[in-house]
PQR file of N, CA, C, O and H, with PARSE charges and radii, in Angstrom:
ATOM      1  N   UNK A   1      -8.715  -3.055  -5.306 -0.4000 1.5000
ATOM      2  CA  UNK A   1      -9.573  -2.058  -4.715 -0.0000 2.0000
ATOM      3  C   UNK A   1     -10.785  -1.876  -5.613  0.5500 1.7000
ATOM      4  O   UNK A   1     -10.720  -1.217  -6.652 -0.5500 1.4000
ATOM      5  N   UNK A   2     -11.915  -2.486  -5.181 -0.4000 1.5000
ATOM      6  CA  UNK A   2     -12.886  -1.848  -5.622 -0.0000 2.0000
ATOM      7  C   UNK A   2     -13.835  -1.156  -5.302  0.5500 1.7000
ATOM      8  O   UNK A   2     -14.282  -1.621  -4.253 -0.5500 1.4000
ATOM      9  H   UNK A   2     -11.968  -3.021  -4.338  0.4000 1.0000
ATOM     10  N   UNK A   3     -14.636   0.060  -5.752 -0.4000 1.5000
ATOM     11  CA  UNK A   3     -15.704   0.724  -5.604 -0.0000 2.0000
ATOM     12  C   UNK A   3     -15.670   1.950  -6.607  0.5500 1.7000
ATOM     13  O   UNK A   3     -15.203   1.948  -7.746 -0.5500 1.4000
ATOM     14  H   UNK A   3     -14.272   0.438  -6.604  0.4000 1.0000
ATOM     15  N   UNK A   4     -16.393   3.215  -5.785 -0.4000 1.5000
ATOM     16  CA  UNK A   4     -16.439   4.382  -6.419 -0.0000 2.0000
ATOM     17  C   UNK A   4     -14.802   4.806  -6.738  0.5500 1.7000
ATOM     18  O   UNK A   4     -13.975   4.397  -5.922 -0.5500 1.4000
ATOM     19  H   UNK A   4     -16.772   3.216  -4.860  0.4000 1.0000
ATOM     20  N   UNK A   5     -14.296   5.653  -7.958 -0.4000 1.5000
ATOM     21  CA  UNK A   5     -13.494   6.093  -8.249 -0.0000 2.0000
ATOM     22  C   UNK A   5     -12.592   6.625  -7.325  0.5500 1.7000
ATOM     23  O   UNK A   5     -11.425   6.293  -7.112 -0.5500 1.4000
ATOM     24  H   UNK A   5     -14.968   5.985  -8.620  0.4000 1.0000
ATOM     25  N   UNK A   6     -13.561   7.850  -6.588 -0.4000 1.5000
ATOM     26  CA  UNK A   6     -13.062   8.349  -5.318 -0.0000 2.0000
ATOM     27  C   UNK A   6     -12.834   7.509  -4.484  0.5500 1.7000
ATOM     28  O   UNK A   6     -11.670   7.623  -4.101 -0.5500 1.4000
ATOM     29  H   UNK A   6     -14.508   8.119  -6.762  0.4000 1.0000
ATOM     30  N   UNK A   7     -13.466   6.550  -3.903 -0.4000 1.5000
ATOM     31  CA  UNK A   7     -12.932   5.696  -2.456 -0.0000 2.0000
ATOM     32  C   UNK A   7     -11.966   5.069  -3.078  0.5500 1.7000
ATOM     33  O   UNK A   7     -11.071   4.716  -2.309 -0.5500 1.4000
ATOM     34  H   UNK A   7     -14.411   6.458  -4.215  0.4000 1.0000
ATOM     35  N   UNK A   8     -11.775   4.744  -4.384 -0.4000 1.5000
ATOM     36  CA  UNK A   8     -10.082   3.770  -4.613 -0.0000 2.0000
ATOM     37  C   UNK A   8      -8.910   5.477  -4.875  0.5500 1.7000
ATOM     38  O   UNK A   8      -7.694   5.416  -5.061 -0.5500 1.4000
ATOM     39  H   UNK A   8     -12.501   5.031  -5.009  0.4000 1.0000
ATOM     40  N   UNK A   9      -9.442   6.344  -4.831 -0.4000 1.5000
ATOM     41  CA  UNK A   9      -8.314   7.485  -4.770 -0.0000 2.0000
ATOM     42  C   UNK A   9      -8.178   7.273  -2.952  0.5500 1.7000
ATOM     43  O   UNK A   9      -7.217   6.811  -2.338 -0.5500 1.4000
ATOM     44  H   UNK A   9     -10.429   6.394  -4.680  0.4000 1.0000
ATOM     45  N   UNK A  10      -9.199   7.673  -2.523 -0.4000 1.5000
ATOM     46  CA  UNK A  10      -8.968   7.522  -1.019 -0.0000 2.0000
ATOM     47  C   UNK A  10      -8.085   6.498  -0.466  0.5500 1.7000
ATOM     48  O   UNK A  10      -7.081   6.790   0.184 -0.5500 1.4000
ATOM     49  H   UNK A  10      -9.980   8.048  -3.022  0.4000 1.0000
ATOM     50  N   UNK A  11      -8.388   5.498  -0.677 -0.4000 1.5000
ATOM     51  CA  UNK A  11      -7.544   4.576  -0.388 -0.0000 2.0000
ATOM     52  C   UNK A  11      -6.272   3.927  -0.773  0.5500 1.7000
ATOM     53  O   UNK A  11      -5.551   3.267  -0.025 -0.5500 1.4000
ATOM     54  H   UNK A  11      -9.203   5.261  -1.205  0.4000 1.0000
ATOM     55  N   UNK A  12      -6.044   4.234  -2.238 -0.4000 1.5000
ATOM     56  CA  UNK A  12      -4.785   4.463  -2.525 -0.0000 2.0000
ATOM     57  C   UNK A  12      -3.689   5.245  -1.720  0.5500 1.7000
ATOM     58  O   UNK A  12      -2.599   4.867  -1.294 -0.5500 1.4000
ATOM     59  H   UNK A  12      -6.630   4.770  -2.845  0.4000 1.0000
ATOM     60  N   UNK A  13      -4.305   6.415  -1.651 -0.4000 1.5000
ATOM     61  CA  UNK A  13      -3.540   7.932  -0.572 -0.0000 2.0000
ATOM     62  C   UNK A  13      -3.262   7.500   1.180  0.5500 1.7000
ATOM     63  O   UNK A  13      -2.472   7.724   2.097 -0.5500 1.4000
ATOM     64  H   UNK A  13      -5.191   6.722  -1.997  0.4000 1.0000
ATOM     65  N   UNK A  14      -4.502   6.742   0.874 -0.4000 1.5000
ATOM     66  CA  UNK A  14      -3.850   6.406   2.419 -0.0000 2.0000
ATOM     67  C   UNK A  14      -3.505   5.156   3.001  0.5500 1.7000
ATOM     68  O   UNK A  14      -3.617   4.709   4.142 -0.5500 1.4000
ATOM     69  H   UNK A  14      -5.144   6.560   0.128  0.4000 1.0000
ATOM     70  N   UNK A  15      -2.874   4.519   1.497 -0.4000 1.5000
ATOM     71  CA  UNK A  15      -2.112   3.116   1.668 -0.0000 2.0000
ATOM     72  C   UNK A  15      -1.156   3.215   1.612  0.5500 1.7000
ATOM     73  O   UNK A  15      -0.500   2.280   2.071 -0.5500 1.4000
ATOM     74  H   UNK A  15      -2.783   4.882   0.570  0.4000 1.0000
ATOM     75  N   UNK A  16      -0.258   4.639   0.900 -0.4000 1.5000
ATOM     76  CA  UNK A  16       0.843   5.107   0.287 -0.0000 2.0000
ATOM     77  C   UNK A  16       1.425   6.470   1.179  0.5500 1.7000
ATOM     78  O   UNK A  16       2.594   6.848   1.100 -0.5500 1.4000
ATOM     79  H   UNK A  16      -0.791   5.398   0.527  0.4000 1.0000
ATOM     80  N   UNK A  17       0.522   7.040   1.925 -0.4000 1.5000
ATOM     81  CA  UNK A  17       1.062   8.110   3.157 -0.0000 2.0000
ATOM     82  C   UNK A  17       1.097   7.146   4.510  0.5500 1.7000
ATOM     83  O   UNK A  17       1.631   7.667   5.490 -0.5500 1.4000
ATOM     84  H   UNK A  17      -0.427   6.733   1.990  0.4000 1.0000
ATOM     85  N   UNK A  18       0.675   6.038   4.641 -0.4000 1.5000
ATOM     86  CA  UNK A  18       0.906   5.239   5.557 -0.0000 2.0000
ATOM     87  C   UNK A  18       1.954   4.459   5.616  0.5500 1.7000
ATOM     88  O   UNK A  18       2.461   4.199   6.707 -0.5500 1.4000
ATOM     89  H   UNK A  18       0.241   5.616   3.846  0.4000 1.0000
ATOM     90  N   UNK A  19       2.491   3.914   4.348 -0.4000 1.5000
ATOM     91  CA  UNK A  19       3.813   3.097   4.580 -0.0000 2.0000
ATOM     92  C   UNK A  19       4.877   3.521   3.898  0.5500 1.7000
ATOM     93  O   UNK A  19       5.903   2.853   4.019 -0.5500 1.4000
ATOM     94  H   UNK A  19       2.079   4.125   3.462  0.4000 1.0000
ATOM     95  N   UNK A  20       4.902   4.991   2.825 -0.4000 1.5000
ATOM     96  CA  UNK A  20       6.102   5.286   2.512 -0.0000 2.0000
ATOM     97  C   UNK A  20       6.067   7.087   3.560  0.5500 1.7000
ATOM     98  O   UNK A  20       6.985   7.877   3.344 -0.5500 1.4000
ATOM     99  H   UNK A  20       4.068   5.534   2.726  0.4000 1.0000
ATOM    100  N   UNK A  21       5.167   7.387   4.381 -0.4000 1.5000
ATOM    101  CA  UNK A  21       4.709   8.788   4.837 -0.0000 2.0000
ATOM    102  C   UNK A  21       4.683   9.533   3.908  0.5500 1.7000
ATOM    103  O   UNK A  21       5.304  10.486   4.380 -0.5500 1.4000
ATOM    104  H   UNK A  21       4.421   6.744   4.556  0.4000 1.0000
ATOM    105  N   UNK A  22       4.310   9.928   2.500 -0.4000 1.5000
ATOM    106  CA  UNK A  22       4.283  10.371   1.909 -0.0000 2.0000
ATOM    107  C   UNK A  22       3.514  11.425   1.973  0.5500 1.7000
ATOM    108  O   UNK A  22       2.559  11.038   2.648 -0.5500 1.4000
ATOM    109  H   UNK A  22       3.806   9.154   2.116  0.4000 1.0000
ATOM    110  N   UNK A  23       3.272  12.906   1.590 -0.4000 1.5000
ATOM    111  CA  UNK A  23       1.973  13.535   2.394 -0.0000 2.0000
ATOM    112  C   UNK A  23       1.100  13.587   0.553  0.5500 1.7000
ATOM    113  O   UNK A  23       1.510  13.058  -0.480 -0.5500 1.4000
ATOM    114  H   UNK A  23       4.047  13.221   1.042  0.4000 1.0000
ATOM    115  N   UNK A  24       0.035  14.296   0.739 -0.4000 1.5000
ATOM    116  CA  UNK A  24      -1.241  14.167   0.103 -0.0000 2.0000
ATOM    117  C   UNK A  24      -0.939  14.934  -1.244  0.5500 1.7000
ATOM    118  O   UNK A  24      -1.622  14.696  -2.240 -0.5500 1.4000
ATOM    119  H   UNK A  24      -0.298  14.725   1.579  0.4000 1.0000
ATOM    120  N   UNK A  25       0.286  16.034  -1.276 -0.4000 1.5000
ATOM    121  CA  UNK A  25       0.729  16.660  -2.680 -0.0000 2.0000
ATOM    122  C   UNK A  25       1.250  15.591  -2.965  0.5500 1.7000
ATOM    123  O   UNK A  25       0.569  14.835  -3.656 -0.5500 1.4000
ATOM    124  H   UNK A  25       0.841  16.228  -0.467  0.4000 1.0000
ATOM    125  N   UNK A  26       2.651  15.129  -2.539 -0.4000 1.5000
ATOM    126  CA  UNK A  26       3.337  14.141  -3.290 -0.0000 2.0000
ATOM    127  C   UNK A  26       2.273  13.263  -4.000  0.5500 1.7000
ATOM    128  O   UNK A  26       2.229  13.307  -5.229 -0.5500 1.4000
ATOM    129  H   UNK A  26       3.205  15.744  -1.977  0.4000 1.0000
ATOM    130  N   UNK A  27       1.679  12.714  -3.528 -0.4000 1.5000
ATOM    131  CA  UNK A  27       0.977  11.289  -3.377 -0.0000 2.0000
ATOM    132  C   UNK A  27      -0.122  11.845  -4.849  0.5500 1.7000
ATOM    133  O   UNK A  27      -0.245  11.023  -5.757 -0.5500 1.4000
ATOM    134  H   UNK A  27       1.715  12.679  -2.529  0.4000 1.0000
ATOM    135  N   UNK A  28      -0.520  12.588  -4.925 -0.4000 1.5000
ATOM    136  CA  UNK A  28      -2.003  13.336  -6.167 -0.0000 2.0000
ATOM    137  C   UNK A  28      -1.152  13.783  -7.214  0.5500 1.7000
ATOM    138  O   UNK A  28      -1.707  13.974  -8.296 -0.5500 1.4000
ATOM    139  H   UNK A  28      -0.421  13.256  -4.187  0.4000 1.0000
ATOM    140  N   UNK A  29       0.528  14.071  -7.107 -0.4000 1.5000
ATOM    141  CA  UNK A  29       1.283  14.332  -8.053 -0.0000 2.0000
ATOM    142  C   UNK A  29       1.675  12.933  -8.849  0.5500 1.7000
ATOM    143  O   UNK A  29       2.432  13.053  -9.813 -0.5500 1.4000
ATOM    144  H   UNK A  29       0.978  13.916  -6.228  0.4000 1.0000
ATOM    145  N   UNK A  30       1.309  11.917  -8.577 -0.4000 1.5000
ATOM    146  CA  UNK A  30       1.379  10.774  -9.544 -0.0000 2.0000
ATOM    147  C   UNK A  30       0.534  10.468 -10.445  0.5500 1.7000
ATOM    148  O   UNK A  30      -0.658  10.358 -10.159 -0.5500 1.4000
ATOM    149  H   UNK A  30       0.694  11.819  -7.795  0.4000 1.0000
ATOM    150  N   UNK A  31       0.952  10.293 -11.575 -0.4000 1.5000
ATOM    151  CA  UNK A  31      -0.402   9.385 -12.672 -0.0000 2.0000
ATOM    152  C   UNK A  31      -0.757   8.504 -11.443  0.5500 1.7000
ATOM    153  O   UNK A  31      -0.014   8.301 -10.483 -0.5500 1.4000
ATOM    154  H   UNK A  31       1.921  10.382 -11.808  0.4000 1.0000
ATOM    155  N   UNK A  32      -2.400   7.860 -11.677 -0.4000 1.5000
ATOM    156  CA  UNK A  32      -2.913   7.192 -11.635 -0.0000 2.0000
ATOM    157  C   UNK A  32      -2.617   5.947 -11.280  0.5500 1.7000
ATOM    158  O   UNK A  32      -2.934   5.352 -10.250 -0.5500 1.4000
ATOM    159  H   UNK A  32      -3.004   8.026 -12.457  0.4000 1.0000
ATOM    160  N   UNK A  33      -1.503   5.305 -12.898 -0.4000 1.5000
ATOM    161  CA  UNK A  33      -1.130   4.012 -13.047 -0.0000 2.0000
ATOM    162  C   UNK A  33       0.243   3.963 -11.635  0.5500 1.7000
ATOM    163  O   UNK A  33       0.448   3.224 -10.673 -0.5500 1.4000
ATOM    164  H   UNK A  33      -1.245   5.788 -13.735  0.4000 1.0000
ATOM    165  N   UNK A  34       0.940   5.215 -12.230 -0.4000 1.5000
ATOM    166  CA  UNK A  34       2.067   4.921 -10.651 -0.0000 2.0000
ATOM    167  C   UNK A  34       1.612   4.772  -9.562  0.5500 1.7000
ATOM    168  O   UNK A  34       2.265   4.043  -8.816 -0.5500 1.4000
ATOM    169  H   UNK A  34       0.774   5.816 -13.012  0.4000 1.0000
ATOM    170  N   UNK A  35       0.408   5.345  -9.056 -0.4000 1.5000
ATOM    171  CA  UNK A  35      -0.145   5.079  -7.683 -0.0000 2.0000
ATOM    172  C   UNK A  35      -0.430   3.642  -7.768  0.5500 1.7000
ATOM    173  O   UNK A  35       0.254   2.780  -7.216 -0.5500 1.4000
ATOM    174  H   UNK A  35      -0.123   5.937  -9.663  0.4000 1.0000
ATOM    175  N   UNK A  36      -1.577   3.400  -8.559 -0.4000 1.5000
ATOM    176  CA  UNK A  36      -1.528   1.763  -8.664 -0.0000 2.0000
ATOM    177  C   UNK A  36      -0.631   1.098  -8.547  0.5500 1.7000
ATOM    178  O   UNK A  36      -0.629   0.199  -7.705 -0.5500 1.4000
ATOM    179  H   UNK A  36      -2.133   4.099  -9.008  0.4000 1.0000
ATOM    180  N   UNK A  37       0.561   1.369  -9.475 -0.4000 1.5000
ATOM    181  CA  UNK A  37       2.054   0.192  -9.394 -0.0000 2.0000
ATOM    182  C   UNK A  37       2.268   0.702  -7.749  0.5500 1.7000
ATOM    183  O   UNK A  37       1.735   0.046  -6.855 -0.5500 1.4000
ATOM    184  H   UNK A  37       0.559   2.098 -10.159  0.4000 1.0000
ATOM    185  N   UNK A  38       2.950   1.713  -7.488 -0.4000 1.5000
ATOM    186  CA  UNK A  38       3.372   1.375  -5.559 -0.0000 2.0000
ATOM    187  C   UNK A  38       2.410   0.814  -4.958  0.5500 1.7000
ATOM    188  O   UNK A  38       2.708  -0.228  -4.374 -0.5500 1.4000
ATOM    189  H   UNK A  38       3.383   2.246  -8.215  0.4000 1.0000
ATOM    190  N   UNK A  39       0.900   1.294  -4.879 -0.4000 1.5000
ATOM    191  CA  UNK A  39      -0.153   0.302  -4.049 -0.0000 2.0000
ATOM    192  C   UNK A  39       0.657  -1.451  -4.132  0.5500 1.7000
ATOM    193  O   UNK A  39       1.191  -2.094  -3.228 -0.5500 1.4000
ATOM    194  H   UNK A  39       0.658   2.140  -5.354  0.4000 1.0000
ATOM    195  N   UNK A  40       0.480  -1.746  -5.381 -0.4000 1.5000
ATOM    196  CA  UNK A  40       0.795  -2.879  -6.024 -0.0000 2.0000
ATOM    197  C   UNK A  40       2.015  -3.281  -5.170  0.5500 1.7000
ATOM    198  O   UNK A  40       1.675  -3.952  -4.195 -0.5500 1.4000
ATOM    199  H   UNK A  40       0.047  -1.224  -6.115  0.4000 1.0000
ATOM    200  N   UNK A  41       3.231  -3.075  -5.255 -0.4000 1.5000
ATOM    201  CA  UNK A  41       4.328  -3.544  -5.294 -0.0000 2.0000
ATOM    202  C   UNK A  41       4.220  -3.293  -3.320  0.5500 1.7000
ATOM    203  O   UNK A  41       5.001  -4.057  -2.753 -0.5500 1.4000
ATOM    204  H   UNK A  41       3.507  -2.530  -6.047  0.4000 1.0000
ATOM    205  N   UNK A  42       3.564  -2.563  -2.531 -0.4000 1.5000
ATOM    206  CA  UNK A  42       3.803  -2.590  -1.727 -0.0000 2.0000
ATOM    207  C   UNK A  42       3.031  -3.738  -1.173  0.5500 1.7000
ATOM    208  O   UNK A  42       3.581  -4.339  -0.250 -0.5500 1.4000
ATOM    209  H   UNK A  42       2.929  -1.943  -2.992  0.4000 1.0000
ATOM    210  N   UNK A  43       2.109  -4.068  -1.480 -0.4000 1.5000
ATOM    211  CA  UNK A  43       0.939  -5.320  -1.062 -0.0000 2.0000
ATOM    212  C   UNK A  43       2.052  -6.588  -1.058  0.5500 1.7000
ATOM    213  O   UNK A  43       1.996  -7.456  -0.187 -0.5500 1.4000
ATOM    214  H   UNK A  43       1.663  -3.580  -2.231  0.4000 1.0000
ATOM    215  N   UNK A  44       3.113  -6.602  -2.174 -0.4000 1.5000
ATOM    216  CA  UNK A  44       3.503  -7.676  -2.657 -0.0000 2.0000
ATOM    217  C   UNK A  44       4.334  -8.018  -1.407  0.5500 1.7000
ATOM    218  O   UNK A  44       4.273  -9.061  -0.756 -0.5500 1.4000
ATOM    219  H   UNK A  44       3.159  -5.897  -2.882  0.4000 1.0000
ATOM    220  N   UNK A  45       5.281  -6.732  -1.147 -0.4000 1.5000
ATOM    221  CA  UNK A  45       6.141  -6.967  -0.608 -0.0000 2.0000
ATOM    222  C   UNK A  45       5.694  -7.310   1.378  0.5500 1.7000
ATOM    223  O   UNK A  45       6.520  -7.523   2.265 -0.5500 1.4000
ATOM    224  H   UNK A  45       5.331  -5.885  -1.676  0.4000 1.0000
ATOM    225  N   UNK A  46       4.366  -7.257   1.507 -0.4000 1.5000
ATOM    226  CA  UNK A  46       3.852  -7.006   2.507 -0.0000 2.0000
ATOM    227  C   UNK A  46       3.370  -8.777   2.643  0.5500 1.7000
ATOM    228  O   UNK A  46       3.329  -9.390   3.709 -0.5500 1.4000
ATOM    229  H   UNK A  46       3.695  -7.084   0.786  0.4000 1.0000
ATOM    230  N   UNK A  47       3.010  -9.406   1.153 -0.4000 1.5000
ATOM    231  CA  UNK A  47       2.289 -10.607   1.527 -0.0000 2.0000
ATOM    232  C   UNK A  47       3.787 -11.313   1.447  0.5500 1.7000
ATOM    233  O   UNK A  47       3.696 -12.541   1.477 -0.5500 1.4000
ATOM    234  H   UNK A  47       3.044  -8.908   0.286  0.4000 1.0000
ATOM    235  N   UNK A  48       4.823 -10.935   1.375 -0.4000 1.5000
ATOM    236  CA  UNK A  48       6.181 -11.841   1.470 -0.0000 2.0000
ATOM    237  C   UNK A  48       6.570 -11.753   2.666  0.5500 1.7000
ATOM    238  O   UNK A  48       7.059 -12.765   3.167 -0.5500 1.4000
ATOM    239  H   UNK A  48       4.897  -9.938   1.351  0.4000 1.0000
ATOM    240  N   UNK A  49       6.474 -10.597   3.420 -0.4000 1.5000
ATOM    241  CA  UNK A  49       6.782 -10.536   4.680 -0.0000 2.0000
ATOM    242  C   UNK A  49       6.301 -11.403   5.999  0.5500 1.7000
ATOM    243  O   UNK A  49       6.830 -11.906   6.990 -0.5500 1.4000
ATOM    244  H   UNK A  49       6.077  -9.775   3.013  0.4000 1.0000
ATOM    245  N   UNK A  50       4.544 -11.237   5.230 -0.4000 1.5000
ATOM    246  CA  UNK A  50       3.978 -12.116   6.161 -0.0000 2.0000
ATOM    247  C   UNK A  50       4.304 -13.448   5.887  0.5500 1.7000
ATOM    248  O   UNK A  50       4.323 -14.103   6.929 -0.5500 1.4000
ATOM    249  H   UNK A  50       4.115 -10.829   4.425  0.4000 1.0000
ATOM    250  N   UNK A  51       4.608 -14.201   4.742 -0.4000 1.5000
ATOM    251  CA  UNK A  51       4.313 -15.411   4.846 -0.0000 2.0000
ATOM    252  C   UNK A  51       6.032 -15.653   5.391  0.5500 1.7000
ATOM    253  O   UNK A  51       6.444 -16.782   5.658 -0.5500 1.4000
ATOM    254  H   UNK A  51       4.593 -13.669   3.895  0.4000 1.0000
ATOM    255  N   UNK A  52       6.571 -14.890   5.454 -0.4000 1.5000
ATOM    256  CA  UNK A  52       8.006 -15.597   6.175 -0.0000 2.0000
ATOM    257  C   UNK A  52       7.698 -15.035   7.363  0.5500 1.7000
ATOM    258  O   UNK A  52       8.574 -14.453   8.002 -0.5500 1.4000
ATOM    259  H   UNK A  52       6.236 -13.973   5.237  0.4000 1.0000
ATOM    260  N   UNK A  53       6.858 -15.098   7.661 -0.4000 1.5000
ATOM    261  CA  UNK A  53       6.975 -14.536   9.655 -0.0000 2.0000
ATOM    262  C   UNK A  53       5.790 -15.723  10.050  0.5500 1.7000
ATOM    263  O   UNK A  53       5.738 -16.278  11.148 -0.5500 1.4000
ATOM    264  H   UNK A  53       6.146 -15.571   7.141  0.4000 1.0000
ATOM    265  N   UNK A  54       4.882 -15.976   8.943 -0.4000 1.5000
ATOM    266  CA  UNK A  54       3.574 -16.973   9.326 -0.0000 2.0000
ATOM    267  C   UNK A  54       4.075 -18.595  10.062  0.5500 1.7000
ATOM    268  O   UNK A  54       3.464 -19.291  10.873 -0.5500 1.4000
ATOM    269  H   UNK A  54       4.923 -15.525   8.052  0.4000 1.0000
ATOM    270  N   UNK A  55       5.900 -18.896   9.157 -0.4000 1.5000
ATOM    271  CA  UNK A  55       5.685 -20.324   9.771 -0.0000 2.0000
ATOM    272  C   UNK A  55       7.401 -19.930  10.677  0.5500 1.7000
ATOM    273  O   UNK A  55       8.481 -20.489  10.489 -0.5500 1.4000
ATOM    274  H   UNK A  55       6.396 -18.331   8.498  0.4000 1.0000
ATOM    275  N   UNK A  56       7.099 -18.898  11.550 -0.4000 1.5000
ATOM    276  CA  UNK A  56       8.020 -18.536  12.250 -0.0000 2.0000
ATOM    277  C   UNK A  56       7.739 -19.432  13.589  0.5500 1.7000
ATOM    278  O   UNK A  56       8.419 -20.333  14.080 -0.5500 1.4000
ATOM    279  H   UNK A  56       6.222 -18.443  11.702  0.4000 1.0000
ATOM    280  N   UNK A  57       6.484 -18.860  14.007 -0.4000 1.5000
ATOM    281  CA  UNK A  57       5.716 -19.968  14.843 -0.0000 2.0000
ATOM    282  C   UNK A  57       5.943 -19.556  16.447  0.5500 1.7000
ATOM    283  O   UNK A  57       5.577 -20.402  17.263 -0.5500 1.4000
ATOM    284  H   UNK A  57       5.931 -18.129  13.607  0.4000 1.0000
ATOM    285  N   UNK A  58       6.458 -18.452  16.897 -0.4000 1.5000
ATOM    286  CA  UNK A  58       6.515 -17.462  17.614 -0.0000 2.0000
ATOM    287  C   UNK A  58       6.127 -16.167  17.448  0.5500 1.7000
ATOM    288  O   UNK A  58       5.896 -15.508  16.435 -0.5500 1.4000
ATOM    289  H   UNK A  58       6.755 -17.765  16.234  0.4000 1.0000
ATOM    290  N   UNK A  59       6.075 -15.773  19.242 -0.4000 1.5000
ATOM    291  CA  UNK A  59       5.797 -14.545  18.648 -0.0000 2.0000
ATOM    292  C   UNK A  59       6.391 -13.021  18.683  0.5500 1.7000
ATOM    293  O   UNK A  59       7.355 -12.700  19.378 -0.5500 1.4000
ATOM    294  H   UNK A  59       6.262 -16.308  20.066  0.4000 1.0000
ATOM    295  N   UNK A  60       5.819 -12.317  18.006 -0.4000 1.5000
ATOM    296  CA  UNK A  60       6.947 -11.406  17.604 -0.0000 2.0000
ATOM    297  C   UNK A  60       7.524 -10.541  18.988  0.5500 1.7000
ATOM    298  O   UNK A  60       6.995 -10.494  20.099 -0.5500 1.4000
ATOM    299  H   UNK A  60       5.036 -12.578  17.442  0.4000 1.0000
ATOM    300  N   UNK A  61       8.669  -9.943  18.569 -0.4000 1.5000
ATOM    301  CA  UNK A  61       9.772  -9.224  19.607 -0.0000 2.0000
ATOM    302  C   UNK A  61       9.394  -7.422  18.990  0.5500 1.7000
ATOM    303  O   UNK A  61       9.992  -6.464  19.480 -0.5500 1.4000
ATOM    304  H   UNK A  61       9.099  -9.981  17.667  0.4000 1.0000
TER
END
């Protein structure tokens, strides 16, 4: 994520209330670095998902 400070807070918050629903206290009650690590670890687990669905070769149900 890059840009202004604020738009990578913004977007952190609403990468992390979007796929764990987390609401906006929880989510501002983390250091920094923890928001980063879940951003992180959720991307990861998101580009594994896709690439085992990519040579599925149908389409989804």
């Amino acid at each position: 994520m890059v840009g202004h400070p604020h738009e990578e807070l913004y977007e952190q918050v609403a990468f992390l209330a979007y796929h764990f629903h987390w609401g906006l206290e929880e989510i501002m009650y983390l250091e920094h670095a923890e928001r980063r690590r879940w951003v992180r670890e959720i991307s990861r687990i998101n580009r594994r998902l896709n690439e085992g669905t990519a040579g599925a070769g149908g389409a989804h149900e």
